[in-house]
Structure formats: C-alpha cells, structure tokens
C-alpha positions, -999 to 999 in steps of 0.1 A, spaced: 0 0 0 14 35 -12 9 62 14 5 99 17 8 125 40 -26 140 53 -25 173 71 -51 180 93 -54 212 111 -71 202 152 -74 215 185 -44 207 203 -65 199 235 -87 175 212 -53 160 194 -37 151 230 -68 142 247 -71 117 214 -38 106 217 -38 94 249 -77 76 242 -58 59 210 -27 50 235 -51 33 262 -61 10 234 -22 4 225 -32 20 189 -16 49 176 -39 79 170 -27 79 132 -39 41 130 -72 52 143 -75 79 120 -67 59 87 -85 31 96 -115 54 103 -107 71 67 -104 39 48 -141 29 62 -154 63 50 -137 57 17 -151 19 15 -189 25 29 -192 65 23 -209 65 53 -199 90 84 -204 74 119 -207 98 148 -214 85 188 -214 105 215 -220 91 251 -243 111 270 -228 129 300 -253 124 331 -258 162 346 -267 169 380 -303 181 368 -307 145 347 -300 124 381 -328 148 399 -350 141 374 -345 106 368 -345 104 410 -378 120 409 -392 95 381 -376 64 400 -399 79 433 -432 87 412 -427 48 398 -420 31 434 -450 50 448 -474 41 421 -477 74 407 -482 68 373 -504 81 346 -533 56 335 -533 37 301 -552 56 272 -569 43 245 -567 71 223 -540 104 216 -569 130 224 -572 110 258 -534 113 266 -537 150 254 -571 157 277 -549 143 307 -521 163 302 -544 192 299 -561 184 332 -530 187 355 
C-alpha cells in the first residue's frame, strides 16, 4: 500500500486528549485515523457516537421519576391520543 501524507489542522486539546484515548487502546492515534478514513472511503458513510454525560439536573429528574414509579404514581393507560392529550391538559 502506497501512502501519503494527510495534514489536518485540530485543536491541540482534542489532538492530546485523542492521543492518549488511542494509546489506552495500544493504537496509535494515526492508525485510528486511517483506519477510520479507509471505512469512509469503503462505505461513504460517516459514523458519529457521543455518550451522554449524566448532569446533575438529569439524576434529579430521573431520581424523581424512580420515586413517582415506586410510589405508584403513574399516569393511566389511554386508548386514544386525544385521551393522553385531555390528561395532560387536566394537571
């Protein structure tokens, strides 16, 4: 396989913070970043994932849900939309 130099202009936070992500795996980042080229190349897809970060408001809500369900606080079953809507309204 022939090879080429690829300049890419990145934050340097993001490039060390990347590094050291790549190096906990025992891959170099530039391994990472060709393979993940050759895959765009190959499919001409683009895959993004993010992991969602829990903030302190998500836990309170999620606490409060967790309480609500445990205590039986639940909204009833509806047959229809127009139902779910006219109990909504009604709070």
């Amino acid at each position: 396989m022939k090879t080429a130099i690829l300049n890419v202009k990145v934050d340097e936070h993001v490039k060390k913070k990347a590094q050291l992500v790549a190096g906990s795996f025992g891959i170099p980042l530039s391994t990472l970043v060709n393979a993940y080229l050759m895959e765009l190349a190959e499919t001409g897809q683009i895959h993004f994932s993010a992991v969602e970060i829990m903030t302190p408001k998500m836990e309170k809500l999620i606490e409060q849900a967790e309480k609500e369900i445990e205590a039986g606080d639940l909204s009833p079953a509806f047959s229809t939309a127009q139902e779910a809507i006219d109990y909504l309204k009604s709070l």
